[in-house]
C-alpha positions as CSV (number, residue, x, y, z in Angstrom):
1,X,0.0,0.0,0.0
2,X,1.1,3.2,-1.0
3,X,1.2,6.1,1.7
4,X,1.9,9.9,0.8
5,X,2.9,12.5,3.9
6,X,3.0,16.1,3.1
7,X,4.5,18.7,5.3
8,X,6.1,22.2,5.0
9,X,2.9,23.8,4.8
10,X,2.4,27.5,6.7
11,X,1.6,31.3,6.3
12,X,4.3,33.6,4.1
13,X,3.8,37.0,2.9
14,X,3.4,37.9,-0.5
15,X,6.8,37.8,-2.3
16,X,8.0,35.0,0.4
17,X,9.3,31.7,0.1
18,X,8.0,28.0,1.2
19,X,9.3,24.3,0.1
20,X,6.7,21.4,0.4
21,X,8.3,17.9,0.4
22,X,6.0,14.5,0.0
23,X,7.0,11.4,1.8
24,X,6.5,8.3,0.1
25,X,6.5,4.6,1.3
26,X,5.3,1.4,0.4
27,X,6.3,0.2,-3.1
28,X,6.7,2.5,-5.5
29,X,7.5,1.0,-9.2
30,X,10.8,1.9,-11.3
31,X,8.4,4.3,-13.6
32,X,6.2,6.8,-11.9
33,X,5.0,10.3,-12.0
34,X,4.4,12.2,-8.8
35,X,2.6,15.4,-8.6
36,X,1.3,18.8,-6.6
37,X,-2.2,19.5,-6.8
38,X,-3.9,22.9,-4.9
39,X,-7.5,23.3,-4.3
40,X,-9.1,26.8,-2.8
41,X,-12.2,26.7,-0.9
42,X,-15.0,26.6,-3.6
43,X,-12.4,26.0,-6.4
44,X,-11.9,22.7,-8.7
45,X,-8.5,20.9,-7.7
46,X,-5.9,21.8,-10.6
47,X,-2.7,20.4,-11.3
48,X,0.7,22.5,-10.1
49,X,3.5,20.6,-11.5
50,X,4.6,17.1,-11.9
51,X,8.1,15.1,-12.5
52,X,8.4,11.4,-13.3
53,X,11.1,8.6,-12.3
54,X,13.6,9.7,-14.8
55,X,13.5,14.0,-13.7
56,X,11.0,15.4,-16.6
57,X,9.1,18.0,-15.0
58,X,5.7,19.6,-16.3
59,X,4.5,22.7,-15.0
60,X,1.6,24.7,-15.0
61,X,1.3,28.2,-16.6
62,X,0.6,30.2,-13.3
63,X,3.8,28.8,-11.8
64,X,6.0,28.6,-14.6
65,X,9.2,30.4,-13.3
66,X,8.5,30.5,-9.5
67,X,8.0,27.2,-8.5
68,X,10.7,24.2,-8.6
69,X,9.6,20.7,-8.2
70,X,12.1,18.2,-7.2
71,X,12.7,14.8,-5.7
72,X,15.4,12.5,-3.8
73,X,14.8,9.1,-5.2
74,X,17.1,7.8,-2.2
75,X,14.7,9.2,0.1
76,X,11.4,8.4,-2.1
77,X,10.9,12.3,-1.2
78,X,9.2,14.9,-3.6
79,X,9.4,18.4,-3.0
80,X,7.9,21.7,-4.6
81,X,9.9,25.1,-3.2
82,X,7.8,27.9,-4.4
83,X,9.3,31.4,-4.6
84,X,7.9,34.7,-5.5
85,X,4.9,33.7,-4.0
86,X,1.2,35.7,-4.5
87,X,-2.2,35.5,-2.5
88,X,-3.6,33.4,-5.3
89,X,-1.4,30.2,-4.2
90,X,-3.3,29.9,-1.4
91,X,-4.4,26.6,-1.0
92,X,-4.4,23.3,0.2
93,X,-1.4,21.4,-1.5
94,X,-1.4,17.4,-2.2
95,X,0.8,15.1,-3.2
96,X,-0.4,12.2,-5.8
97,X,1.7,9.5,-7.5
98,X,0.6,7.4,-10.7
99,X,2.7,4.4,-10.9
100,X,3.3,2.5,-14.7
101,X,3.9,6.5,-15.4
102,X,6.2,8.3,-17.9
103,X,5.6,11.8,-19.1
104,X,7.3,11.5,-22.5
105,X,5.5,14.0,-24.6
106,X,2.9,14.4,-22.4
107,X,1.6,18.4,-22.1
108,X,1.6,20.0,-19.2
109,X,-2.0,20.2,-19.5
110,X,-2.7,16.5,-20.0
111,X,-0.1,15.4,-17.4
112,X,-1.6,16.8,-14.2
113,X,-5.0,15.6,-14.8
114,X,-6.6,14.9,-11.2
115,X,-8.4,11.6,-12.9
116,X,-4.5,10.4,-13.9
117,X,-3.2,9.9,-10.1
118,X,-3.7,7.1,-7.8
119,X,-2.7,7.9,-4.7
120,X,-3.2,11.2,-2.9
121,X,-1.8,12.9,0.5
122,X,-3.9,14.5,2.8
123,X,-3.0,18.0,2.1
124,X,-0.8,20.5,3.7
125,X,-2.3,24.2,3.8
126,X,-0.4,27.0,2.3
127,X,-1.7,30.5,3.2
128,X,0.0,33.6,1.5
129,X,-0.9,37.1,2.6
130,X,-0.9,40.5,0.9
């Protein structure tokens, strides 16, 4: 069974800084793709970026440039550090994983489609203020 624990969550002011990291465990296959999703309150959950097993990375456009998302296979840790951050990233972030995944040449849009991912975190809130 698969298990996903997000943390680094927390309040920054516009402009700030934060890093998210995603904790996996159980087994994870050679070939996977592991994501960040954000949902508002009364919003649809949308994808925020996504890398796969061999370090492609897809982003979406109202990150592009501020956000970085990484991982440490050794540690079967994701992590997204967001920088130049605005009071529309405020959210609840989650981690998902699709295993059997490769991004290949796979969009941005079509990679981080909510209905792609298997497993999902609980969330870790991310409030920035103005």
């Amino acid at each position: 069974q698969v298990r996903l624990v997000e943390s680094g969550g927390g309040s920054v002011q516009a402009g700030g800084s934060l890093r998210l990291s995603c904790e996996a465990s159980g087994y994870i296959r050679s070939s996977y793709c592991m994501a960040w999703f954000r949902q508002a309150p009364g919003k649809e959950r949308e994808g925020v970026a996504v890398i796969d097993s061999d370090g492609s990375t897809r982003y979406a456009d109202s990150v592009k440039g501020r956000f970085t998302i990484s991982q440490d296979n050794a540690k079967k840790t994701m992590y997204l550090t967001m920088n130049s951050m605005k009071p529309e990233d405020t959210a609840m972030y989650y981690c998902a994983l699709d295993q059997m995944c490769k991004l290949g040449w796979m969009t941005a849009s079509a990679a981080l489609g909510v209905h792609i991912f298997a497993y999902w975190g609980q969330g870790t809130q991310v409030t920035v203020s103005s």
